[in-house]
VEXBA-840811 format. One record per residue (C-alpha): x negated, y, z negated; residue in one letter. Coordinates in nm, 4 decimals. Layout:
<nodes>
+----------+----------+----------+------+
!        x !        y !        z ! type !
+----------+----------+----------+------+
!        X !        Y !        Z !    A !
...
+----------+----------+----------+------+
</nodes>
This chain:
<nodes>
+----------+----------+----------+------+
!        x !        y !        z ! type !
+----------+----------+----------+------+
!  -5.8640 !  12.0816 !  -1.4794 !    X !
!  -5.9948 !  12.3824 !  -1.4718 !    X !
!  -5.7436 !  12.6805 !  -1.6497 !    X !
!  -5.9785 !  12.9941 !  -1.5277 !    X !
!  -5.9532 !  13.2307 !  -1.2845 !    X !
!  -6.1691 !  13.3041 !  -1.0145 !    X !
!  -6.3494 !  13.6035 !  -0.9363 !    X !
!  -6.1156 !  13.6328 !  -0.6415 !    X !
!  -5.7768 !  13.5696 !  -0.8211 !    X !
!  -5.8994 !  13.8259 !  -1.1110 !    X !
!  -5.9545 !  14.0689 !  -0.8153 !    X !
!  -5.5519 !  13.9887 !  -0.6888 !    X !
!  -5.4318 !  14.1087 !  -1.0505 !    X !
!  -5.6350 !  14.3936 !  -1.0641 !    X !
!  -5.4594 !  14.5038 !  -0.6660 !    X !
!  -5.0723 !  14.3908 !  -0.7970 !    X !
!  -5.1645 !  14.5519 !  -1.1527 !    X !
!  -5.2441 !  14.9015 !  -0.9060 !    X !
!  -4.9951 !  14.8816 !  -0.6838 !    X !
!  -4.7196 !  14.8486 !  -0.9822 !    X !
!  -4.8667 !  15.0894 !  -1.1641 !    X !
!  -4.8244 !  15.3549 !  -0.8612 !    X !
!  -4.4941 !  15.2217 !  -0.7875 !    X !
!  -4.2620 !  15.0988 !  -1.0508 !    X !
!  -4.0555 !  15.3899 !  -1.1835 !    X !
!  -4.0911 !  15.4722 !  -1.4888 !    X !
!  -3.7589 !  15.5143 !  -1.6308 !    X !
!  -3.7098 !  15.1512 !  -1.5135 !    X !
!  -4.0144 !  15.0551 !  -1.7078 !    X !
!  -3.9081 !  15.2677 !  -1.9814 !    X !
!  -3.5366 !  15.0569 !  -2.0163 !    X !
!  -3.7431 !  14.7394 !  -1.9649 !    X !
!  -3.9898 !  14.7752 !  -2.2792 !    X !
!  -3.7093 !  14.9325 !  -2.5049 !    X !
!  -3.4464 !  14.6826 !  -2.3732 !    X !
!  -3.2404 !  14.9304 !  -2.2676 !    X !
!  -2.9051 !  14.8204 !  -2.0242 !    X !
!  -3.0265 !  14.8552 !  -1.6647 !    X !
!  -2.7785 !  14.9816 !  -1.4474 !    X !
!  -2.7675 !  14.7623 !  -1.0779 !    X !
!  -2.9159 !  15.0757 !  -0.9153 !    X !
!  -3.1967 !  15.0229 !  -1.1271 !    X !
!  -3.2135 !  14.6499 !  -1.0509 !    X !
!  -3.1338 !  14.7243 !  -0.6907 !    X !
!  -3.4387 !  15.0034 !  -0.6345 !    X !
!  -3.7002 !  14.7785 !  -0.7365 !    X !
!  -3.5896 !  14.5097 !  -0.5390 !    X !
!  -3.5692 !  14.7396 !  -0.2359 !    X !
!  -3.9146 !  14.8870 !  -0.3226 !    X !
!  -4.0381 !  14.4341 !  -0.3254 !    X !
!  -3.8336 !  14.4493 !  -0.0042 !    X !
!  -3.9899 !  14.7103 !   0.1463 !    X !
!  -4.3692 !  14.5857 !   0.0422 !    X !
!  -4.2812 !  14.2749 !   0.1402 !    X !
!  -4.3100 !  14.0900 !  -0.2283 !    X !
!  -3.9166 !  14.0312 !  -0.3094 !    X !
!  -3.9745 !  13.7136 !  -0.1637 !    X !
!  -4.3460 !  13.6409 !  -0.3176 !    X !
!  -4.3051 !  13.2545 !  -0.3160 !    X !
!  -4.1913 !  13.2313 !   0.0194 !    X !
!  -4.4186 !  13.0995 !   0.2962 !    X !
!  -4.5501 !  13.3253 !   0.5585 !    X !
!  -4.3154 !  13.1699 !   0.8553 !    X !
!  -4.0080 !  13.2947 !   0.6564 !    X !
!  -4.1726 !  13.6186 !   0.6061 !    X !
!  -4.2924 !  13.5906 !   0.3016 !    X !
!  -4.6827 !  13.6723 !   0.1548 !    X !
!  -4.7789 !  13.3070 !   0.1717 !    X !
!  -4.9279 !  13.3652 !  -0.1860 !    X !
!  -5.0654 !  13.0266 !  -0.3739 !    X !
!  -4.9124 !  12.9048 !  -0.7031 !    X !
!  -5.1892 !  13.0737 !  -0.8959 !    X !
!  -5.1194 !  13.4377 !  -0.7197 !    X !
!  -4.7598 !  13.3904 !  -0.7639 !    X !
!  -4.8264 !  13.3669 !  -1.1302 !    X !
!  -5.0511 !  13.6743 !  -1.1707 !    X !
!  -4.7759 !  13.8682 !  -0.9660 !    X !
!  -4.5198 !  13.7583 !  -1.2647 !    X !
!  -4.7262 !  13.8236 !  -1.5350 !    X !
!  -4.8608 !  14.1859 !  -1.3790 !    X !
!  -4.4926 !  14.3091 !  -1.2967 !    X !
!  -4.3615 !  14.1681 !  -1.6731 !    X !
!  -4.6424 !  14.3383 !  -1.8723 !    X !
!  -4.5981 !  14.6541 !  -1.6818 !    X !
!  -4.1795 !  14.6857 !  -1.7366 !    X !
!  -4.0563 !  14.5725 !  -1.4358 !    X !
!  -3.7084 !  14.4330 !  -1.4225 !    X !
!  -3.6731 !  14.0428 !  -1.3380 !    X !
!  -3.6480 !  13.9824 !  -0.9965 !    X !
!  -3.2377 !  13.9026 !  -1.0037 !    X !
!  -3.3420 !  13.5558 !  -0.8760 !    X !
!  -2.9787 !  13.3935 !  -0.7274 !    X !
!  -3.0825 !  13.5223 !  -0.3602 !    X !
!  -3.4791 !  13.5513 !  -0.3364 !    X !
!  -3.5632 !  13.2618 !  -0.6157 !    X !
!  -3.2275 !  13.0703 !  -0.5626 !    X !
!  -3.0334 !  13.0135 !  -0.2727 !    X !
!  -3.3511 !  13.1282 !  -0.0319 !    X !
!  -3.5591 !  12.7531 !  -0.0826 !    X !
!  -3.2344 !  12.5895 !  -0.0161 !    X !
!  -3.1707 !  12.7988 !   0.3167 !    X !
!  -3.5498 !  12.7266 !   0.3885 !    X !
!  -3.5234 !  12.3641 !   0.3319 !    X !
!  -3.1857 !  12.2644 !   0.4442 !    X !
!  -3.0484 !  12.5593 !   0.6621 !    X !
!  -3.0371 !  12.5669 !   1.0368 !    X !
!  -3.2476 !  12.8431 !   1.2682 !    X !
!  -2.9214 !  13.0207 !   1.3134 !    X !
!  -2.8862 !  13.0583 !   0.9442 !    X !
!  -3.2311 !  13.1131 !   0.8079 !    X !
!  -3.2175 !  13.4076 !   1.0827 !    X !
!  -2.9152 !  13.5354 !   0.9712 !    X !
!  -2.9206 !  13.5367 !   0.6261 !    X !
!  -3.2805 !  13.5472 !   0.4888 !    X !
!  -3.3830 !  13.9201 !   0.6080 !    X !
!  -3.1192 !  14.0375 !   0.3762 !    X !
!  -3.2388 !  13.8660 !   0.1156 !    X !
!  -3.5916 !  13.9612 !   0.1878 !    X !
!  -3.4987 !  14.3036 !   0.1764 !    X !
!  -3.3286 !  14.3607 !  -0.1373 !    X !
!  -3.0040 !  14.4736 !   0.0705 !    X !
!  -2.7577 !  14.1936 !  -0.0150 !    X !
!  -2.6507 !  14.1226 !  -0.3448 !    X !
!  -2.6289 !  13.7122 !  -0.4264 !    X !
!  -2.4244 !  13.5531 !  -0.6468 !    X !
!  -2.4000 !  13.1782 !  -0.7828 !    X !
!  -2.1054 !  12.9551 !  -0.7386 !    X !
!  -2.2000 !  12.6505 !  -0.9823 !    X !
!  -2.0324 !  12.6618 !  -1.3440 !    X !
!  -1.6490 !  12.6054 !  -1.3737 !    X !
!  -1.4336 !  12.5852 !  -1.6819 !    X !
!  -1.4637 !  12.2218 !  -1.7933 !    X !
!  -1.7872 !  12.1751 !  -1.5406 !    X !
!  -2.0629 !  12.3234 !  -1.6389 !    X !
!  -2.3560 !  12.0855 !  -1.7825 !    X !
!  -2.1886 !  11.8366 !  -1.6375 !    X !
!  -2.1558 !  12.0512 !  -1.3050 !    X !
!  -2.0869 !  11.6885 !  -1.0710 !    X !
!  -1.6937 !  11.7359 !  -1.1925 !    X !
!  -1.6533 !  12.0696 !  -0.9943 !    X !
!  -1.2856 !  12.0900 !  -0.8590 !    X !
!  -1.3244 !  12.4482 !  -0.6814 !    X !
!  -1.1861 !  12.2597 !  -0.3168 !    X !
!  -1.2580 !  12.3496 !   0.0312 !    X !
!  -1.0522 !  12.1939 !   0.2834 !    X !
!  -1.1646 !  12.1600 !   0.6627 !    X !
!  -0.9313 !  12.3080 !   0.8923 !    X !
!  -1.0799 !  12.3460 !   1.3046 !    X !
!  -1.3592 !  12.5770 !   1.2494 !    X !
!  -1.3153 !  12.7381 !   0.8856 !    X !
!  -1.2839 !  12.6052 !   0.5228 !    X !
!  -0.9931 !  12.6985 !   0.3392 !    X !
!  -1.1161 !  12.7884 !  -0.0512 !    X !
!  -0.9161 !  12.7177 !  -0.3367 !    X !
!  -1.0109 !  12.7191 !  -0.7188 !    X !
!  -1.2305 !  12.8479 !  -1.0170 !    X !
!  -1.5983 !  12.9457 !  -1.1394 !    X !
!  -1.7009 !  13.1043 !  -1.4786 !    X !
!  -1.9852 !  13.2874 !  -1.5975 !    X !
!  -2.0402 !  13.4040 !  -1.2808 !    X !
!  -2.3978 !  13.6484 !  -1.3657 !    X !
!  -2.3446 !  14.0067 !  -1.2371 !    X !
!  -2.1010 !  13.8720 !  -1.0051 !    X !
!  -1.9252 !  14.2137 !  -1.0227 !    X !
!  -2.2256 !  14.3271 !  -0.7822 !    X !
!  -2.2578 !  14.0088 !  -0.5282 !    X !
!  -2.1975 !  14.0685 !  -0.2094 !    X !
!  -2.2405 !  13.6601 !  -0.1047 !    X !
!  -2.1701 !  13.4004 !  -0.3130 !    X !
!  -2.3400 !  13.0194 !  -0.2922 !    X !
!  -2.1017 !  12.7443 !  -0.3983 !    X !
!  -2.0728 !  12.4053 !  -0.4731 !    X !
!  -1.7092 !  12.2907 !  -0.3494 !    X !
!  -1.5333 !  11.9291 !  -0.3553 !    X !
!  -1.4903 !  11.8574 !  -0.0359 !    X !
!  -1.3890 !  11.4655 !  -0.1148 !    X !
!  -1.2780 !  11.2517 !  -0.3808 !    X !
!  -1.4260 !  10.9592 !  -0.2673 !    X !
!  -1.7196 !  10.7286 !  -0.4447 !    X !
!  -1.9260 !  10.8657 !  -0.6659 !    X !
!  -1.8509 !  11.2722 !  -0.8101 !    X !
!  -2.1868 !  11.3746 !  -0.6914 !    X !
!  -2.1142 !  11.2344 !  -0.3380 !    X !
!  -1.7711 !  11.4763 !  -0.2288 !    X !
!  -1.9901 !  11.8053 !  -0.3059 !    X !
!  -2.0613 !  12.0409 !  -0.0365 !    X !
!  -2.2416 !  12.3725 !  -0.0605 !    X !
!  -2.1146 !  12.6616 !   0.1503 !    X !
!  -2.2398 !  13.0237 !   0.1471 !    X !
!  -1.9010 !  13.2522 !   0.0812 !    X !
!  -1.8564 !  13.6373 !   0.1253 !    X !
!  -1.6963 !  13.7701 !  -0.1681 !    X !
!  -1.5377 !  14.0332 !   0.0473 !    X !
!  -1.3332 !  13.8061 !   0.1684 !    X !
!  -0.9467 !  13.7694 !   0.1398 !    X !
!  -0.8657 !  13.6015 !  -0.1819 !    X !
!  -1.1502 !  13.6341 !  -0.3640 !    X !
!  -1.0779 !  13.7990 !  -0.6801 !    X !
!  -1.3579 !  13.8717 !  -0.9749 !    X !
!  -1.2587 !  13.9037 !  -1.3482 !    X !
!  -1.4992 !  14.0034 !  -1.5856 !    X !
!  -1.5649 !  13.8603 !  -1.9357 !    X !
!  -1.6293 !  14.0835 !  -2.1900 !    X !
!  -1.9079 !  13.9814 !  -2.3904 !    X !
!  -1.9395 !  14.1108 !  -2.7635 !    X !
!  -2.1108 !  14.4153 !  -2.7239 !    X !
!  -1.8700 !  14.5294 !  -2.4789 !    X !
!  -2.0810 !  14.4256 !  -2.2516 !    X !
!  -2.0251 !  14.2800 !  -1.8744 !    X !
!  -2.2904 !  14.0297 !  -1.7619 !    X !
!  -2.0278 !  13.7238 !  -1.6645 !    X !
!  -1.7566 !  13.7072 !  -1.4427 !    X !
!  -1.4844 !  13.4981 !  -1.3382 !    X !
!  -1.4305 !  13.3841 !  -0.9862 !    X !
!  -1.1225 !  13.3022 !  -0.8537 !    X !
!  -1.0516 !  13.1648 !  -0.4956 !    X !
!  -0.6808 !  13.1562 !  -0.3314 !    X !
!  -0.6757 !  12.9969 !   0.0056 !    X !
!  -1.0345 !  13.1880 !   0.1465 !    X !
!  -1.1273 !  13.1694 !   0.4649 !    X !
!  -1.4871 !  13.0528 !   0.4528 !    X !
!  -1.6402 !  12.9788 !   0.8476 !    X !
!  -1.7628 !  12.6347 !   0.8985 !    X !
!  -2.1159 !  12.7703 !   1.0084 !    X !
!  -2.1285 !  12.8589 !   0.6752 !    X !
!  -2.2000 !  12.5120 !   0.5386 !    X !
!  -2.5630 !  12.4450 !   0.4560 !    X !
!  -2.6865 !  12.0937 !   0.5862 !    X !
!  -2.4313 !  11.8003 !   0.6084 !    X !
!  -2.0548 !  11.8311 !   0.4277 !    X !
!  -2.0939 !  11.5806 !   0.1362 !    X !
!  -2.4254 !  11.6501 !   0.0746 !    X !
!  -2.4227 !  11.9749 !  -0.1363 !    X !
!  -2.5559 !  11.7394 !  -0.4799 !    X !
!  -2.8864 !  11.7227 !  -0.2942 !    X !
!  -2.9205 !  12.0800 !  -0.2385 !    X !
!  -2.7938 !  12.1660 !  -0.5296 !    X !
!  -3.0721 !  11.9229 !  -0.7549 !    X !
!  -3.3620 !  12.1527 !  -0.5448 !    X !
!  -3.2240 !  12.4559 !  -0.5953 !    X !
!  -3.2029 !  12.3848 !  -1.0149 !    X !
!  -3.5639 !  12.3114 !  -0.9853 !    X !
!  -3.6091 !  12.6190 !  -0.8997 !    X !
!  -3.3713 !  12.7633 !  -1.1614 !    X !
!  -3.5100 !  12.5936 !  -1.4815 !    X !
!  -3.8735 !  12.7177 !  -1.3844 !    X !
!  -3.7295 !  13.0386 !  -1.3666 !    X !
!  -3.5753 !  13.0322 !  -1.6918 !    X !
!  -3.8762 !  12.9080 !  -1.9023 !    X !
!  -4.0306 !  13.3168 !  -1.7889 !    X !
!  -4.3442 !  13.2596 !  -1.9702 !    X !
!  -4.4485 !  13.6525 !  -1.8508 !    X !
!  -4.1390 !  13.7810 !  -1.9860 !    X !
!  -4.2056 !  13.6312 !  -2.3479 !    X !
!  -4.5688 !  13.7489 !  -2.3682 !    X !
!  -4.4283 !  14.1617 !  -2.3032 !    X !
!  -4.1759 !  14.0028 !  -2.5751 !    X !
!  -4.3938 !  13.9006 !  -2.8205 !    X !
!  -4.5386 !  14.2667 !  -2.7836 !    X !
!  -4.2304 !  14.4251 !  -2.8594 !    X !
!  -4.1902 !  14.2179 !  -3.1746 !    X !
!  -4.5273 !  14.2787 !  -3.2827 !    X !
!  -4.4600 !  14.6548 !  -3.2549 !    X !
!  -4.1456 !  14.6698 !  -3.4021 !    X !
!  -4.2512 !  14.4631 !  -3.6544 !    X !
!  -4.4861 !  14.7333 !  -3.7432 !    X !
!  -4.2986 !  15.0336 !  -3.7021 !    X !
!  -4.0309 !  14.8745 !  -3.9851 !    X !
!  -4.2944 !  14.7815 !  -4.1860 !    X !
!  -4.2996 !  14.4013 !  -4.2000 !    X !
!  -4.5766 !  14.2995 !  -4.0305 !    X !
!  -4.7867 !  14.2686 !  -4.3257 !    X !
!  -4.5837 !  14.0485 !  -4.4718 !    X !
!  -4.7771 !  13.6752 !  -4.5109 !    X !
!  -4.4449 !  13.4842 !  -4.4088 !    X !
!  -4.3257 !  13.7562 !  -4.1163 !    X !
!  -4.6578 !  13.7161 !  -4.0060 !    X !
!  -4.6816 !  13.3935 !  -4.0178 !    X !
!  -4.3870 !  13.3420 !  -3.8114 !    X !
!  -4.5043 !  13.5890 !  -3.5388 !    X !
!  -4.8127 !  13.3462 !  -3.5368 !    X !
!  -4.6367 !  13.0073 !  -3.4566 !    X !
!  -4.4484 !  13.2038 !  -3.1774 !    X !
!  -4.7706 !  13.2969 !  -3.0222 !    X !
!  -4.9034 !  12.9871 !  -3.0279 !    X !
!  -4.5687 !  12.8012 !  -2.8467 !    X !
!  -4.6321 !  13.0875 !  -2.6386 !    X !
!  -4.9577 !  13.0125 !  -2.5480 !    X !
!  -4.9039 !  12.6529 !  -2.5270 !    X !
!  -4.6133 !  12.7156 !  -2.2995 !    X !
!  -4.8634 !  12.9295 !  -2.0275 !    X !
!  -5.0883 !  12.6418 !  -2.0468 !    X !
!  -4.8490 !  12.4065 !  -1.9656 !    X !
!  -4.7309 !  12.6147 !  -1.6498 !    X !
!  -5.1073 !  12.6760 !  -1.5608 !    X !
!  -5.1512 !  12.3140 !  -1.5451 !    X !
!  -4.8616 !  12.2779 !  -1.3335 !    X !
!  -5.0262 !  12.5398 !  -1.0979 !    X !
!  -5.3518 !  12.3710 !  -1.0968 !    X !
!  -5.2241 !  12.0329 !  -1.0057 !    X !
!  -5.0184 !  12.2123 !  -0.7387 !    X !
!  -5.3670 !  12.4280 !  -0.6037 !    X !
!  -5.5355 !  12.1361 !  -0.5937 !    X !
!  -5.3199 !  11.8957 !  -0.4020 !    X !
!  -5.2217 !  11.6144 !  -0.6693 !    X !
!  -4.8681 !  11.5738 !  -0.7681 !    X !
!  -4.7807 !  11.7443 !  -1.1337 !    X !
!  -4.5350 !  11.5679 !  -1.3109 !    X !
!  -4.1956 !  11.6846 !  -1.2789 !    X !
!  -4.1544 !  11.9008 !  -1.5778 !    X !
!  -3.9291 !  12.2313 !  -1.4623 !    X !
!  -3.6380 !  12.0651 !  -1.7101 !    X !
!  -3.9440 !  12.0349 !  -1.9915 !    X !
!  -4.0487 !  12.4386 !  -1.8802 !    X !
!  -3.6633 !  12.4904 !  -1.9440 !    X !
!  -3.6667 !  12.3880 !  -2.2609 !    X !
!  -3.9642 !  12.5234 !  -2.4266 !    X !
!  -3.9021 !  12.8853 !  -2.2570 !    X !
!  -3.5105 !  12.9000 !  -2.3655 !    X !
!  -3.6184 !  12.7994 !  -2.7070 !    X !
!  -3.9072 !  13.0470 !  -2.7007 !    X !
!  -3.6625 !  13.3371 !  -2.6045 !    X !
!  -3.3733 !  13.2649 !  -2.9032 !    X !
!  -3.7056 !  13.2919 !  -3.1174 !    X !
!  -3.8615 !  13.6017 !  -3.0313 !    X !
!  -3.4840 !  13.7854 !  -3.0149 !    X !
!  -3.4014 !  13.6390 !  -3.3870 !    X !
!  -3.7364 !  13.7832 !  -3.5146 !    X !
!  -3.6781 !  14.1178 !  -3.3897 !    X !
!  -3.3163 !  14.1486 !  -3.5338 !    X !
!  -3.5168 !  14.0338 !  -3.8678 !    X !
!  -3.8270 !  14.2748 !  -3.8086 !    X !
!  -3.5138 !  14.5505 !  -3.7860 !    X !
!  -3.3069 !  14.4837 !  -4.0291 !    X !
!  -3.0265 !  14.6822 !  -4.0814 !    X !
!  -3.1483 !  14.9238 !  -3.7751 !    X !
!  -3.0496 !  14.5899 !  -3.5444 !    X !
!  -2.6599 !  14.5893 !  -3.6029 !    X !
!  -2.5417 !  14.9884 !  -3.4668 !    X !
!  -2.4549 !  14.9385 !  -3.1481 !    X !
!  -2.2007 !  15.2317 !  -2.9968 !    X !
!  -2.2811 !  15.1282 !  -2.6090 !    X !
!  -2.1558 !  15.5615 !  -2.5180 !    X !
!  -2.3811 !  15.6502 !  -2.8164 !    X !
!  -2.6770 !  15.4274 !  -2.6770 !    X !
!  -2.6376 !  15.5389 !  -2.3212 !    X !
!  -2.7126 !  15.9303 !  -2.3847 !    X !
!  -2.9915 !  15.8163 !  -2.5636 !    X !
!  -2.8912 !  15.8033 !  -2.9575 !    X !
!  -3.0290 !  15.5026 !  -3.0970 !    X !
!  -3.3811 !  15.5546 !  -3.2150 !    X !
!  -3.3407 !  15.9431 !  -3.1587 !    X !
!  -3.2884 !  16.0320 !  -3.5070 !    X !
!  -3.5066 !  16.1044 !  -3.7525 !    X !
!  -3.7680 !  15.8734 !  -3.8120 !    X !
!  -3.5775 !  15.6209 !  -3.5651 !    X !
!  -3.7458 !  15.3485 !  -3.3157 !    X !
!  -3.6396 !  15.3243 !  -3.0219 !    X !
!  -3.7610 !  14.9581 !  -2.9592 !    X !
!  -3.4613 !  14.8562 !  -3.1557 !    X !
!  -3.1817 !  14.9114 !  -2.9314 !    X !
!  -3.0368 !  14.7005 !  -2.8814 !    X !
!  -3.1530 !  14.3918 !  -3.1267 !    X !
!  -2.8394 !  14.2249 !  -3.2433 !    X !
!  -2.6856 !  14.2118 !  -2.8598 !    X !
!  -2.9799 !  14.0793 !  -2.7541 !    X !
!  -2.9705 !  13.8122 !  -2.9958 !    X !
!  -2.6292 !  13.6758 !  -2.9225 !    X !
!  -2.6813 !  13.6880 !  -2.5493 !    X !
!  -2.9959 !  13.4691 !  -2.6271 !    X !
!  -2.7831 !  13.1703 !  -2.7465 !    X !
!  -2.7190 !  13.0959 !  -2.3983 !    X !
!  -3.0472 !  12.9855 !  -2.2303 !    X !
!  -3.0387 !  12.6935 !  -2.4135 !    X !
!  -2.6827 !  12.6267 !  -2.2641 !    X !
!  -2.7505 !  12.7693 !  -1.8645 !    X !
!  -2.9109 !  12.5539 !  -1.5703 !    X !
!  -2.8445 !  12.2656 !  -1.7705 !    X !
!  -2.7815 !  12.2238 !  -2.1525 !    X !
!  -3.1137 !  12.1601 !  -2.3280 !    X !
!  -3.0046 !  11.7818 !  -2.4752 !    X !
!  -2.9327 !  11.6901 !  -2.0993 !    X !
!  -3.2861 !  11.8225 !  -2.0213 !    X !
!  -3.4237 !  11.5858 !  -2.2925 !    X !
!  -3.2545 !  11.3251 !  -2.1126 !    X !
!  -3.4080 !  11.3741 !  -1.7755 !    X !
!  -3.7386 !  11.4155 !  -1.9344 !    X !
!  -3.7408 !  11.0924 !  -2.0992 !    X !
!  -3.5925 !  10.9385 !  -1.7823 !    X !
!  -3.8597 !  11.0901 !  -1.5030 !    X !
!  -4.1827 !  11.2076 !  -1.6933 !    X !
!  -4.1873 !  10.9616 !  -2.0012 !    X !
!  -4.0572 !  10.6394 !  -1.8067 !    X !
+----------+----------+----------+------+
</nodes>
């Protein structure tokens, strides 16, 4: 195995690492390095400027219009666009719900929906989680009932992400209650304009509004809207969380993390400190380890043999990674981590004052919201599970 890269991938980077450079905004890369709340125009520009380049959909294949990049290029794309600032790709249309329309949509379908997605023009949203289903996401009750040539929508999901924004939502609905949970699930693409569809947003602790409730009351969802065969959503749904948990593990995004620390560390004046340091150290290292673990998964993938299936191993590492880095940056800031005034923070306050940093804001929020990755796409102790089950035997 060999971890390197070639004179031709090191000549890639240096194009994406030029081409970001002239075209990420930098207000956008600003809010990214300071953590700063990014607004969905910002999130929706950069996607449209991908769109427009052609790169919002960088791991799709050329015959669904993508760049037909290899694993290793789609890597060096991540890391270039994370160490320069730019926002995550918002991955529940382009990451998410794009493979599955690939894999297991008809012609009619991939036609109509992908270009938007490609684009950056339509907003996606994800259907999974309801209350009482979430790890255990084969108990969804959210019901669709056939009726001639529609669906008829009734029921719940929760922490709906940015769902306040989607313009199309991908669900898992029960569609029978025969055999086996996993069995009655079908997965149907939904337009949240649609009568009946109401969103309720959960306020988070900072005041924040990230998550969403969904509510359905008899929507009218057309039957050409069901992806593959009715009953067979579980199947879809298992390839699309694949996709999800590799995601989530966002290697790129922890290495411009571990930066941030590192300099607000210094700026508060800890980073000398043997045991801070110390700390920072074992981070880098899991980080580290973590890249070479994805590397090897690209390698095995370049070179035709079959990597084990580790995207719930990925999941865990990079979840745990990312409550790390966040909990040593609220310590690195100390008592400059807990102000948070979201109108005061907006027009630019925090770290404005004398002798203030503006790579604090905002350190406490962020390390709250951080308690979740270990919860999303699949609690981590279920992840353990499937490890032991498909890569240890």
């Amino acid at each position: 195995m060999d971890l390197s890269f070639t004179p031709e991938e090191q000549k890639f980077r240096e194009e994406i690492r030029a081409w970001v450079k002239e075209n990420l905004p930098q207000e956008i890369s600003h809010k990214v390095h300071n953590a700063l709340e990014l607004t969905r125009d910002d999130l929706q520009s950069w996607a449209k400027i991908l769109g427009k380049k052609g790169w919002l959909g960088y791991g799709w294949p050329t015959e669904f219009g993508g760049p037909g990049w290899t694993a290793i290029q789609r890597h060096l794309f991540e890391e270039e666009t994370a160490l320069a600032g730019a926002p995550r790709i918002i991955p529940f249309g382009p990451v998410m719900v794009a493979p599955v329309i690939m894999a297991f949509g008809n012609a009619e379908q991939q036609k109509r929906f992908l270009p938007g997605i490609a684009s950056g023009e339509v907003w996606w949203s994800q259907g999974y989680s309801e209350p009482g289903s979430g790890s255990d996401l084969a108990s969804v009750k959210t019901k669709a009932e056939r009726k001639g040539d529609k669906y008829i929508v009734n029921g719940q999901k929760t922490w709906t992400t940015l769902g306040q924004y989607g313009d199309w939502m991908f669900n898992l609905v029960r569609t029978s209650n025969e055999g086996k949970p996993q069995t009655g699930i079908s997965f149907l693409l939904l337009d949240m304009k649609s009568p009946g569809v109401t969103v309720r947003p959960i306020k988070l602790l900072d005041g924040g509004h990230e998550v969403n409730e969904v509510f359905f009351d008899n929507v009218e969802v057309p039957a050409e809207n069901l992806i593959g065969e009715e009953n067979k959503g579980w199947t879809y749904a298992k390839h699309l969380l694949s996709h999800e948990r590799t995601n989530i593990a966002d290697v790129n995004r922890a290495k411009r993390e571990l930066e941030r620390l590192k300099r607000i560390a210094r700026s508060e004046g800890v980073y000398d400190d043997q045991r801070f340091r110390d700390e920072i150290a074992k981070l880098e290292v899991d980080i580290v380890a973590l890249e070479m673990m994805v590397l090897r998964v690209l390698s095995a993938a370049t070179s035709g043999k079959n990597s084990l299936d580790v995207a719930g191993l990925l999941k865990i590492r990079g979840s745990e990674i990312q409550q790390r880095y966040s909990e040593l940056m609220m310590l690195a800031g100390g008592p400059y981590s807990l102000p948070l005034i979201r109108e005061a923070m907006e027009a630019g306050w925090q770290g404005n004052f004398p002798g203030g940093n503006p790579a604090l804001a905002p350190l406490t929020s962020t390390f709250f919201n951080m308690r979740k990755t270990t919860i999303y796409g699949g609690s981590n102790e279920v992840q353990r599970n499937i490890v032991a089950q498909t890569v240890l035997g």
